[in-house]
PDB file of the backbone (N, CA, C, O) and the ligand in Angstrom, with CONECT records:
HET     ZN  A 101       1
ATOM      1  N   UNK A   1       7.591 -21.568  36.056  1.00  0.00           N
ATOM      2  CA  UNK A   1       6.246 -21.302  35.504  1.00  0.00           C
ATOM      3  C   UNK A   1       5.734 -19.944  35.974  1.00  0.00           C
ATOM      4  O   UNK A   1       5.196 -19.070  35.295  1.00  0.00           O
ATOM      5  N   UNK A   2       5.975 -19.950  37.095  1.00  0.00           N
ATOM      6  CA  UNK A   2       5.590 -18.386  37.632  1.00  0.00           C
ATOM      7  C   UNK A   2       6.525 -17.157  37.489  1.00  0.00           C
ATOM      8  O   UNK A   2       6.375 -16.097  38.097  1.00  0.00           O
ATOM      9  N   UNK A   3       7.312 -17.383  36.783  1.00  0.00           N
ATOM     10  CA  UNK A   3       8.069 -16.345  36.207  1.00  0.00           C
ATOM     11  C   UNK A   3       7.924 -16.098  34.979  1.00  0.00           C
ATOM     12  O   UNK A   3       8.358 -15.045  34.511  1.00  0.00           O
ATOM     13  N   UNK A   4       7.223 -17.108  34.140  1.00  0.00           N
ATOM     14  CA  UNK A   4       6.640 -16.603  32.712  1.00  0.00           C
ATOM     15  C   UNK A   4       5.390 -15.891  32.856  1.00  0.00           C
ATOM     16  O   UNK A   4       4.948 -15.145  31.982  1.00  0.00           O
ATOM     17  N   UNK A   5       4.699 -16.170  34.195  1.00  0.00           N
ATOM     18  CA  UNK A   5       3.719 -15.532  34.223  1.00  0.00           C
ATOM     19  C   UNK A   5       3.497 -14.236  34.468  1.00  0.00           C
ATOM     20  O   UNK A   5       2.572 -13.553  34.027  1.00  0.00           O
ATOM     21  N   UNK A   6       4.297 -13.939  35.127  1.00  0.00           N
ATOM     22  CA  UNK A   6       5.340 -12.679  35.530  1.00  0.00           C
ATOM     23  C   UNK A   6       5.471 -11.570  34.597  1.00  0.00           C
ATOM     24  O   UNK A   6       5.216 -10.369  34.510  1.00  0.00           O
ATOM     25  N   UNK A   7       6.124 -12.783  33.768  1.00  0.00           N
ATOM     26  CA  UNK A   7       6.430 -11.857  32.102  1.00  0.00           C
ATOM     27  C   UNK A   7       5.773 -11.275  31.424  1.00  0.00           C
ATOM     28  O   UNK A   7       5.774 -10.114  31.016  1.00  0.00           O
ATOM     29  N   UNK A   8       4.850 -12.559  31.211  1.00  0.00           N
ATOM     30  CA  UNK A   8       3.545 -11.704  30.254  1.00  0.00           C
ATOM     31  C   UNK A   8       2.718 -10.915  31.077  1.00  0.00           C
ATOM     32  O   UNK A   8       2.059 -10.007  30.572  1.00  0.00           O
ATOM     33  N   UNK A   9       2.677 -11.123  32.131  1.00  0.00           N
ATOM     34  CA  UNK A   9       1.922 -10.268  32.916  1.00  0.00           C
ATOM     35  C   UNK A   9       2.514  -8.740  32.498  1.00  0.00           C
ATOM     36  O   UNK A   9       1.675  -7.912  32.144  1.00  0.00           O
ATOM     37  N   UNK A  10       3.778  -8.391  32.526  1.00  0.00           N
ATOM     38  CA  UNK A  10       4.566  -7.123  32.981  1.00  0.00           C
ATOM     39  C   UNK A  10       4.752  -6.622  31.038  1.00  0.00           C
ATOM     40  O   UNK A  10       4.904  -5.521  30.508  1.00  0.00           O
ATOM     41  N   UNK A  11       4.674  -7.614  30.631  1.00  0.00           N
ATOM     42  CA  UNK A  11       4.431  -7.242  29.265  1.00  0.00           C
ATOM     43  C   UNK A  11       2.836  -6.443  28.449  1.00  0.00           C
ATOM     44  O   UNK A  11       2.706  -5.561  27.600  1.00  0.00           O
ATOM     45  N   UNK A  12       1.949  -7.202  29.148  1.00  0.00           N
ATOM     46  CA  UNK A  12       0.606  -6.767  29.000  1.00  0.00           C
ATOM     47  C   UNK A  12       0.696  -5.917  30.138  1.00  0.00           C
ATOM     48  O   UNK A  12      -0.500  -5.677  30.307  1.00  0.00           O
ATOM     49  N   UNK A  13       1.143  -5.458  30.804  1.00  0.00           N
ATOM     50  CA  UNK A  13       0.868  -4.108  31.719  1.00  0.00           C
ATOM     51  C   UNK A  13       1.703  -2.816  30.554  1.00  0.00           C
ATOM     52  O   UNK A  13       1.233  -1.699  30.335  1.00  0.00           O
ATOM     53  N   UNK A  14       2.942  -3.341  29.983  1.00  0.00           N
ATOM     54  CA  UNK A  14       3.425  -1.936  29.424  1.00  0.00           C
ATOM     55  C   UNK A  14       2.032  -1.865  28.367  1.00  0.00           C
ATOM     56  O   UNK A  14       1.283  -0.894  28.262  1.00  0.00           O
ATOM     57  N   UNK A  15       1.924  -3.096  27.671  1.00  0.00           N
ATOM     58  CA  UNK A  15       1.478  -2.956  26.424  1.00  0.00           C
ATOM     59  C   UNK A  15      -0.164  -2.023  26.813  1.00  0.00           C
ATOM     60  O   UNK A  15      -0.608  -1.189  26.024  1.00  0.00           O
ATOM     61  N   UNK A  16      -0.594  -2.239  27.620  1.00  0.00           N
ATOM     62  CA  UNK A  16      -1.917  -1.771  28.552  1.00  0.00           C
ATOM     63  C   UNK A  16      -1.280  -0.147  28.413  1.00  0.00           C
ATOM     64  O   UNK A  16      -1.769   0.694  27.658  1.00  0.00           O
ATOM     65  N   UNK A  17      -0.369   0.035  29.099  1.00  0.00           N
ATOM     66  CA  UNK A  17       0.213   1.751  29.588  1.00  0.00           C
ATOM     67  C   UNK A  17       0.447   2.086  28.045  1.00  0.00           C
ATOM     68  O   UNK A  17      -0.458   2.908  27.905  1.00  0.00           O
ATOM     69  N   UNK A  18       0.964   2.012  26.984  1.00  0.00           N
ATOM     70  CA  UNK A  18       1.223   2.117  26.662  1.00  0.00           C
ATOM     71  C   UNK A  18       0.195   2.671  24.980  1.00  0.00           C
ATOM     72  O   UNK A  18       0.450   3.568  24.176  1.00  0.00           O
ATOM     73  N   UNK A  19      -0.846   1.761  25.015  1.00  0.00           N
ATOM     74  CA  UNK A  19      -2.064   1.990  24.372  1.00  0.00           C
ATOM     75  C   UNK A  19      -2.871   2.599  24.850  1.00  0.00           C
ATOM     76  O   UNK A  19      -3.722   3.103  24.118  1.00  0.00           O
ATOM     77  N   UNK A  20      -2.934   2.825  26.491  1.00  0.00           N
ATOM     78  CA  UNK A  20      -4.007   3.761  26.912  1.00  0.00           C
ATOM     79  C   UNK A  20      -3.288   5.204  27.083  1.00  0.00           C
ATOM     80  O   UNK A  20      -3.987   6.123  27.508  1.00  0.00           O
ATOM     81  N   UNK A  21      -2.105   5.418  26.813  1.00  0.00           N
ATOM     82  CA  UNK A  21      -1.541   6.657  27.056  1.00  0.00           C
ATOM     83  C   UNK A  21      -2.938   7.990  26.160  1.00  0.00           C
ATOM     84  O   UNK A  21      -3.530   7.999  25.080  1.00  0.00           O
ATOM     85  N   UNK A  22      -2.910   8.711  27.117  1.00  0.00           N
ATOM     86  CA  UNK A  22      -3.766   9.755  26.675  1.00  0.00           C
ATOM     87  C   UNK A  22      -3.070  10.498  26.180  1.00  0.00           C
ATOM     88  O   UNK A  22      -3.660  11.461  25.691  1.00  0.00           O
ATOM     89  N   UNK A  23      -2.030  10.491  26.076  1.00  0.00           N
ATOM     90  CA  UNK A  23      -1.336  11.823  25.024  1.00  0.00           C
ATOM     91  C   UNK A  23      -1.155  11.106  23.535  1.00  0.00           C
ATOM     92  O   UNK A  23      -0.354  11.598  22.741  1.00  0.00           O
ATOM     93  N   UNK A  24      -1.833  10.072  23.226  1.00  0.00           N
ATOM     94  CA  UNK A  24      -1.740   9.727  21.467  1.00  0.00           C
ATOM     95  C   UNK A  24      -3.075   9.673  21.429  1.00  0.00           C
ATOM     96  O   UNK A  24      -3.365  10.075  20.302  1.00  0.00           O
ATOM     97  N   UNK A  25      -4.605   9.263  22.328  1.00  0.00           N
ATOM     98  CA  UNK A  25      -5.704   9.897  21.765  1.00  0.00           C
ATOM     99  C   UNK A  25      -5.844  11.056  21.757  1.00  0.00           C
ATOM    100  O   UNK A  25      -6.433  11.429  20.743  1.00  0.00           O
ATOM    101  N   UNK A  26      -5.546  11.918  22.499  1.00  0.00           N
ATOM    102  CA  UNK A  26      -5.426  13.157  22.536  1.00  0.00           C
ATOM    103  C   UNK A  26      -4.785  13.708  21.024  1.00  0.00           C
ATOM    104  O   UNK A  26      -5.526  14.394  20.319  1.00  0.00           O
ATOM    105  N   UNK A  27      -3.518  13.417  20.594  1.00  0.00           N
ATOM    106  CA  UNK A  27      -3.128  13.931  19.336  1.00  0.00           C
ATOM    107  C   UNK A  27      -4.467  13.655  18.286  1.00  0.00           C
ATOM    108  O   UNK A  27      -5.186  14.394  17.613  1.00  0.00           O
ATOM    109  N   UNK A  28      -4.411  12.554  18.467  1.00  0.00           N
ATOM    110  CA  UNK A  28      -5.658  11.924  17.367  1.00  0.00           C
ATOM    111  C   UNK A  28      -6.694  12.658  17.376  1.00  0.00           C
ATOM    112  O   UNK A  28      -6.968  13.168  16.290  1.00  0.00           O
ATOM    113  N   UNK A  29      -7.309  12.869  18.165  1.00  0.00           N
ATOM    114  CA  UNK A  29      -8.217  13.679  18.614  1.00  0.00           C
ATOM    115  C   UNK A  29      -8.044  14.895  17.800  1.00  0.00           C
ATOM    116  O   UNK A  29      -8.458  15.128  16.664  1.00  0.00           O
ATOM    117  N   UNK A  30      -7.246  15.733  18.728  1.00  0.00           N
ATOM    118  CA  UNK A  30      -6.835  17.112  17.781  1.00  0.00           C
ATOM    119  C   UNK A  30      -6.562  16.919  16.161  1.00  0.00           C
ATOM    120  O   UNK A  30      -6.799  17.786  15.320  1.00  0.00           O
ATOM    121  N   UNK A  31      -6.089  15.781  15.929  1.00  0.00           N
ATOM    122  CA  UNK A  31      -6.083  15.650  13.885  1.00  0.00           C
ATOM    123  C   UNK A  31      -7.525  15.633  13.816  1.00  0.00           C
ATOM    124  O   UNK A  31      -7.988  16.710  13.440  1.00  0.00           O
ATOM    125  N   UNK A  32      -8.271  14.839  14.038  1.00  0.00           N
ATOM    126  CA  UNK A  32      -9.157  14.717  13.423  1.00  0.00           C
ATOM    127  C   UNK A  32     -10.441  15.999  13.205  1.00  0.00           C
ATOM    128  O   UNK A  32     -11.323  16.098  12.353  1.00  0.00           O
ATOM    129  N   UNK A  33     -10.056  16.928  14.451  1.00  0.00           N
ATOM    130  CA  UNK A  33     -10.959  18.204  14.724  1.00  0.00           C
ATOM    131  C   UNK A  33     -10.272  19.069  13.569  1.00  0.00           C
ATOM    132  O   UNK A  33     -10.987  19.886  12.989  1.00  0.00           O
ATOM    133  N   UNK A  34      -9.177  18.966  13.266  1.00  0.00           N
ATOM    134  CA  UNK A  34      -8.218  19.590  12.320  1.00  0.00           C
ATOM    135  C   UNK A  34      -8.968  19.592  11.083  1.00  0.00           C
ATOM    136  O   UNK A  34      -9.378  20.584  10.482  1.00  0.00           O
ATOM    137  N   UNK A  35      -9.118  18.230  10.729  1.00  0.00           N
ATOM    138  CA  UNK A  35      -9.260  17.710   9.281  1.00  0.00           C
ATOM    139  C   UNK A  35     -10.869  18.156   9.665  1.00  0.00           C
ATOM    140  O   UNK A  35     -11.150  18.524   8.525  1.00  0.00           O
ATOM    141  N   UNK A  36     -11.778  18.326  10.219  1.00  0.00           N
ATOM    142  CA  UNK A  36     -13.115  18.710  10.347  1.00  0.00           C
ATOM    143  C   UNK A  36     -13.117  19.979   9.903  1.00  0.00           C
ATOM    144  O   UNK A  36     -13.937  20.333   9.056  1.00  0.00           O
ATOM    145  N   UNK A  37     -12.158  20.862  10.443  1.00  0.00           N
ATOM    146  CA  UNK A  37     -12.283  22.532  10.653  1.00  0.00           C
ATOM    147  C   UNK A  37     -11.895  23.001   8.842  1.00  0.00           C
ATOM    148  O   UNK A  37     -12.253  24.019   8.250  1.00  0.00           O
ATOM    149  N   UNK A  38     -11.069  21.855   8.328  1.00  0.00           N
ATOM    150  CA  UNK A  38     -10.993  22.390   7.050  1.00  0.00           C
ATOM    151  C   UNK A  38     -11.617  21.088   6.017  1.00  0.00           C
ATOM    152  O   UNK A  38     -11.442  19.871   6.077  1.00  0.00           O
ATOM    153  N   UNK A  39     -12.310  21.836   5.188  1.00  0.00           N
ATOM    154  CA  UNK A  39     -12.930  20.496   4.368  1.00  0.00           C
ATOM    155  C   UNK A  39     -12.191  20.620   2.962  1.00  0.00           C
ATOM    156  O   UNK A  39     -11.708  21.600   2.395  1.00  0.00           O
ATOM    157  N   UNK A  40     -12.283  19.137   2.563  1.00  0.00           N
ATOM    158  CA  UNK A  40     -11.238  18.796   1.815  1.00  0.00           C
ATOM    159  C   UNK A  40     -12.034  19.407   0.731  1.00  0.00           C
ATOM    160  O   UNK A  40     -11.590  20.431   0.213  1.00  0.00           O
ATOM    161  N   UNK A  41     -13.427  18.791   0.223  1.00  0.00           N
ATOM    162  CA  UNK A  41     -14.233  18.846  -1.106  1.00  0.00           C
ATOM    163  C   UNK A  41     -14.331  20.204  -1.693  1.00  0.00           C
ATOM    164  O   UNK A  41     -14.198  20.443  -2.893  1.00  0.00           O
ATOM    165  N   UNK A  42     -14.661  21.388  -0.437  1.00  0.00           N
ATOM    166  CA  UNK A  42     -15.189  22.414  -0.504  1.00  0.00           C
ATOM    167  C   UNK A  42     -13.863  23.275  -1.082  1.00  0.00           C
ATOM    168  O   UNK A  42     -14.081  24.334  -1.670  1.00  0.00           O
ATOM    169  N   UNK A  43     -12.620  22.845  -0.919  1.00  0.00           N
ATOM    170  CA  UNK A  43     -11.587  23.398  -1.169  1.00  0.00           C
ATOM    171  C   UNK A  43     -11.131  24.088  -2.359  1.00  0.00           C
ATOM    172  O   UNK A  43     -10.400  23.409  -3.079  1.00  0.00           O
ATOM    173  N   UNK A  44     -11.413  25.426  -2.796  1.00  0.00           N
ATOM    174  CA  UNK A  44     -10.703  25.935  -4.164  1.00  0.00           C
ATOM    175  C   UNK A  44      -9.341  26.005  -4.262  1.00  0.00           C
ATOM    176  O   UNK A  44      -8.647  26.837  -3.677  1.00  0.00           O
ATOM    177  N   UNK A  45      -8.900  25.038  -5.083  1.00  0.00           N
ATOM    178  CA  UNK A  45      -7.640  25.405  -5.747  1.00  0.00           C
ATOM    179  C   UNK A  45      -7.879  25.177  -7.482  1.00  0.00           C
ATOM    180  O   UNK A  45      -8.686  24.554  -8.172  1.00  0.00           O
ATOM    181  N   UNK A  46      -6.888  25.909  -7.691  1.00  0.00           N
ATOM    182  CA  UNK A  46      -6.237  26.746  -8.930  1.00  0.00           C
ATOM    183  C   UNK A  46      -5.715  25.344  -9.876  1.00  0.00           C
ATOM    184  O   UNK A  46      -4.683  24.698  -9.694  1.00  0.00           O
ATOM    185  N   UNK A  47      -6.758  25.119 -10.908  1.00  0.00           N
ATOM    186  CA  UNK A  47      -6.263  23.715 -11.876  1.00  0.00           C
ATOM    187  C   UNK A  47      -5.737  24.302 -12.941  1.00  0.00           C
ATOM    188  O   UNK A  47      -6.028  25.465 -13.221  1.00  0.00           O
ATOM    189  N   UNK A  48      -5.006  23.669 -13.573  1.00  0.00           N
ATOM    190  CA  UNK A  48      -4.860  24.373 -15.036  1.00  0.00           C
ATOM    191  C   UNK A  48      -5.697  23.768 -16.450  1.00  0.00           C
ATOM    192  O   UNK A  48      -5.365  22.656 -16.860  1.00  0.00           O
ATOM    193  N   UNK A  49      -6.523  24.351 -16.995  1.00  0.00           N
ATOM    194  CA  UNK A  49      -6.439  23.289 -17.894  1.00  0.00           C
ATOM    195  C   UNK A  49      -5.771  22.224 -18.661  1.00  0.00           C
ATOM    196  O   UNK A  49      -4.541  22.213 -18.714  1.00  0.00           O
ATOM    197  N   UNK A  50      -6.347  21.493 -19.150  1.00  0.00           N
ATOM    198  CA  UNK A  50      -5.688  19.937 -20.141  1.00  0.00           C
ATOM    199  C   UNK A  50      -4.850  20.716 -21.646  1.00  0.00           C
ATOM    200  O   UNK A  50      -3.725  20.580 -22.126  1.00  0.00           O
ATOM    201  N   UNK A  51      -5.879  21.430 -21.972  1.00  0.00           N
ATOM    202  CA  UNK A  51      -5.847  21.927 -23.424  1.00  0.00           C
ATOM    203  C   UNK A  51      -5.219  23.600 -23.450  1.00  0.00           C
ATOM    204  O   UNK A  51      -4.397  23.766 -24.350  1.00  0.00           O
ATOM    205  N   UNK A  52      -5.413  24.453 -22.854  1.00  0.00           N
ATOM    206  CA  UNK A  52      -4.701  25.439 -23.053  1.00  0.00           C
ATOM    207  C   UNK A  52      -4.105  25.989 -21.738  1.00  0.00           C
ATOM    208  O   UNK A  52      -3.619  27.119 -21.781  1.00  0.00           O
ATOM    209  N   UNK A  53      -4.093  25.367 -20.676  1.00  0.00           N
ATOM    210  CA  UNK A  53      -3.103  26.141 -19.771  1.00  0.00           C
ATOM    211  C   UNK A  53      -3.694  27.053 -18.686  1.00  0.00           C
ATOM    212  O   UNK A  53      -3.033  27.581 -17.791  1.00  0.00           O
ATOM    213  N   UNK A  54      -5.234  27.193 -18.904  1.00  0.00           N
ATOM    214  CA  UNK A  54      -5.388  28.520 -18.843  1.00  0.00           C
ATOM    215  C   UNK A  54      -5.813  27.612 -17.262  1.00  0.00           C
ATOM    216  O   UNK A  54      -6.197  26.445 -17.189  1.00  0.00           O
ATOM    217  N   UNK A  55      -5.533  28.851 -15.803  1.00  0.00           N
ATOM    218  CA  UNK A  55      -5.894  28.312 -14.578  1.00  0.00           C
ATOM    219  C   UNK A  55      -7.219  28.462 -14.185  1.00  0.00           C
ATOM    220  O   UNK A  55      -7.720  29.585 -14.236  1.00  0.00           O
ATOM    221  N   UNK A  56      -7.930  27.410 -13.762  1.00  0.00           N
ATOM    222  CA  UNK A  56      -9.173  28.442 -13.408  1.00  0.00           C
ATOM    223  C   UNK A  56      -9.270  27.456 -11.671  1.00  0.00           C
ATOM    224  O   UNK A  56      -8.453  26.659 -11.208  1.00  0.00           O
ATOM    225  N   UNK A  57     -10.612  27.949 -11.079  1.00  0.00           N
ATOM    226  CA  UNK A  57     -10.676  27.596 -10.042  1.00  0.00           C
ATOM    227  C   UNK A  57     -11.612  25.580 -10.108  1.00  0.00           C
ATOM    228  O   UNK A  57     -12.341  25.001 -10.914  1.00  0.00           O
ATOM    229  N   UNK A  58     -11.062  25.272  -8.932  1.00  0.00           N
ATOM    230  CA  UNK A  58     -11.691  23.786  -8.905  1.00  0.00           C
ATOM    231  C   UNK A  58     -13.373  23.606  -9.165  1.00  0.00           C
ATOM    232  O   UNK A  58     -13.939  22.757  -9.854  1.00  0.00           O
ATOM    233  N   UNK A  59     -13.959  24.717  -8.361  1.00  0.00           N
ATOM    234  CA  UNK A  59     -15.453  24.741  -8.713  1.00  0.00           C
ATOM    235  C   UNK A  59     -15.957  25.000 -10.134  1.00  0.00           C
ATOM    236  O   UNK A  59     -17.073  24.677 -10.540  1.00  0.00           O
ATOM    237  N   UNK A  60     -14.855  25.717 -10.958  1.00  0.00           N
ATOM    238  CA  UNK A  60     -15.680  26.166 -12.100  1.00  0.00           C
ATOM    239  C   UNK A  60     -15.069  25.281 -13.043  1.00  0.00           C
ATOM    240  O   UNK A  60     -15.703  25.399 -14.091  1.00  0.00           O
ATOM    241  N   UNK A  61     -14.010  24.333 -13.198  1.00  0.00           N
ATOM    242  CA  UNK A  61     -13.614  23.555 -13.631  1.00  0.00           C
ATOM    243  C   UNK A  61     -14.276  22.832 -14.484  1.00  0.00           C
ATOM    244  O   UNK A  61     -15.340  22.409 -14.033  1.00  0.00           O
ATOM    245  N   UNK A  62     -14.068  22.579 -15.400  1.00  0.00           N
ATOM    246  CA  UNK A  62     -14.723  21.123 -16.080  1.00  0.00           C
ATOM    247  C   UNK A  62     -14.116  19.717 -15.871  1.00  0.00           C
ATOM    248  O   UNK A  62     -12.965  19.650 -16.302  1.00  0.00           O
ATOM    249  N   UNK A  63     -14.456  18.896 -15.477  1.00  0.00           N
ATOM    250  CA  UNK A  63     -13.685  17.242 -15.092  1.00  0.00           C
ATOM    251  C   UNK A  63     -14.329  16.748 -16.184  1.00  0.00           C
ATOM    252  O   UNK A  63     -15.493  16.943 -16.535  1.00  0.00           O
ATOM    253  N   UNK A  64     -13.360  15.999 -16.763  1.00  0.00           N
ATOM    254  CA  UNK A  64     -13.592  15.368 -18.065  1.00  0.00           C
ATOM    255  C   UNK A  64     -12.433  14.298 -17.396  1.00  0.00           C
ATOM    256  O   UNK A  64     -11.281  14.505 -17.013  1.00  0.00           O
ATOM    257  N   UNK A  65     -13.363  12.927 -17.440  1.00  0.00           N
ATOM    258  CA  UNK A  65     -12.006  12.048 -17.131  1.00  0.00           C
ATOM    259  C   UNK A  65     -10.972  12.629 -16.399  1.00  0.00           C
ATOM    260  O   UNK A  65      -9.920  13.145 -16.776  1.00  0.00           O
ATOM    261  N   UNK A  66     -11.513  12.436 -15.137  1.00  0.00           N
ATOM    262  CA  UNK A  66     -10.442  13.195 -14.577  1.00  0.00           C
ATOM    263  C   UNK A  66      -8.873  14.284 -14.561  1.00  0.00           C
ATOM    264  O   UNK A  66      -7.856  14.458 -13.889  1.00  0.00           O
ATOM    265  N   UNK A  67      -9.569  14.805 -15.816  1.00  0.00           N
ATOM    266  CA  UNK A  67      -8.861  15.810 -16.355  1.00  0.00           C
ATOM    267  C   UNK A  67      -9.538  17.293 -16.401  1.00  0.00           C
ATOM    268  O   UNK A  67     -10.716  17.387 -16.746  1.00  0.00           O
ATOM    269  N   UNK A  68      -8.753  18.502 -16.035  1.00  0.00           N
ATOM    270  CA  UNK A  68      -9.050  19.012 -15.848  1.00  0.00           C
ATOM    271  C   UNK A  68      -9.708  20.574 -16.736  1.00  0.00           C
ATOM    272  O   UNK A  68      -8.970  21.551 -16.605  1.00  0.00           O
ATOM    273  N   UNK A  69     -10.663  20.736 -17.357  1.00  0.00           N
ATOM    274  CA  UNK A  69     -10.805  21.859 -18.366  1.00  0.00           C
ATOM    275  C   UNK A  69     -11.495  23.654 -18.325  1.00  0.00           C
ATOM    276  O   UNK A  69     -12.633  23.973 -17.980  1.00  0.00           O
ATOM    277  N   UNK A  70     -10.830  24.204 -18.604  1.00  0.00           N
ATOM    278  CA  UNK A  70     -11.465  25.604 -18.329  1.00  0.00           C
ATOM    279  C   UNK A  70     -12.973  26.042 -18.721  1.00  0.00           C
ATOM    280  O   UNK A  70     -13.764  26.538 -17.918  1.00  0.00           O
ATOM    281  N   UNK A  71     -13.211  25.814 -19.911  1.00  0.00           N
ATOM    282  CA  UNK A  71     -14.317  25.525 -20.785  1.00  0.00           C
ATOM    283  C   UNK A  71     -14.751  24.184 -21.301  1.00  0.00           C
ATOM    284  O   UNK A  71     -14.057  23.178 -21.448  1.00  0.00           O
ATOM    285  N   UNK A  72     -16.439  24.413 -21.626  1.00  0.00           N
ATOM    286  CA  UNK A  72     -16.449  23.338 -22.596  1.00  0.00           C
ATOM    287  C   UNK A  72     -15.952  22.988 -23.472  1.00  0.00           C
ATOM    288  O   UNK A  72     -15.651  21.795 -23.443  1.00  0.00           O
ATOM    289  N   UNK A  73     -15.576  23.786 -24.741  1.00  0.00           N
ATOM    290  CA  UNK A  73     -15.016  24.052 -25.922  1.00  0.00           C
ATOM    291  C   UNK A  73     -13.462  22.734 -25.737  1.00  0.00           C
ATOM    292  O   UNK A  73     -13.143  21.734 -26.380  1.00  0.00           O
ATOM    293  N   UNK A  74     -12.878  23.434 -24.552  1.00  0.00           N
ATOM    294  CA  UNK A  74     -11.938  22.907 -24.427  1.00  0.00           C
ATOM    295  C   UNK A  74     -11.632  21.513 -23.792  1.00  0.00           C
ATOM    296  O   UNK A  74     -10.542  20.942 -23.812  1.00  0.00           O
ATOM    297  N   UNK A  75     -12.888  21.032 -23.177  1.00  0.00           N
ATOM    298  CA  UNK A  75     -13.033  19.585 -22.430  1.00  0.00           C
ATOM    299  C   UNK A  75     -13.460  18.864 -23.653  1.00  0.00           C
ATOM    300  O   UNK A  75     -13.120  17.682 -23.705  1.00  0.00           O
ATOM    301  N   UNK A  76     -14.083  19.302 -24.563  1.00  0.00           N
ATOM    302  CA  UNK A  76     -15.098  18.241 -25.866  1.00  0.00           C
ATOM    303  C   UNK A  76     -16.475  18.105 -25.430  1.00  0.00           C
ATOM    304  O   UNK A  76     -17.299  17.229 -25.696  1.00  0.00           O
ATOM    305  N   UNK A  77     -16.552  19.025 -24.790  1.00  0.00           N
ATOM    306  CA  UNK A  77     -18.312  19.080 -24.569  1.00  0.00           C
ATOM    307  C   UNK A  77     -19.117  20.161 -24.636  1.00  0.00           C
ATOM    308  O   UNK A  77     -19.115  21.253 -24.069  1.00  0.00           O
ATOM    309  N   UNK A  78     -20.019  19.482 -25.690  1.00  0.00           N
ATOM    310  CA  UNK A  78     -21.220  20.605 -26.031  1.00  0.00           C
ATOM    311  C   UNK A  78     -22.233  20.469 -25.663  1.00  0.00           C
ATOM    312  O   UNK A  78     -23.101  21.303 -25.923  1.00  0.00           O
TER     313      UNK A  78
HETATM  314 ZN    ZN A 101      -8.952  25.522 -21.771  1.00  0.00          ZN2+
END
């Protein structure tokens, strides 16, 4: 009996060392300051339009059903 206790004891000690290791909050840590320093929403990239191809930037974009359009003309909206 006192050698199972033993066990789990020495089992919940790694499992203890092992979750409190400061070098994986630490990584975590640093991702998450990462993903802060660059924002996802604010991000311009280069869409192409649905209808003619043409690239324009994410802000000036038209979203039509999540599709992407250069102009109105070319999304169906007037
Ligand atoms: Zn277009």
């Amino acid at each position: 009996m006192l050698k199972i206790l033993l066990t789990i004891a020495i089992i919940a000690a790694i499992y203890f060392f092992l979750i409190k290791k400061p070098k994986v909050s630490q990584k975590r840590q640093e991702r998450a300051e990462e993903e802060k320093r660059k924002p996802k929403k604010d991000e311009d990239i280069m869409v192409a339009c649905e209808k003619c191809d043409t690239f324009v930037s994410s802000h000036e974009a038209i979203i039509v059903s999540g599709k992407y359009y250069c102009c109105k003309s070319c999304a169906g909206v007037k």
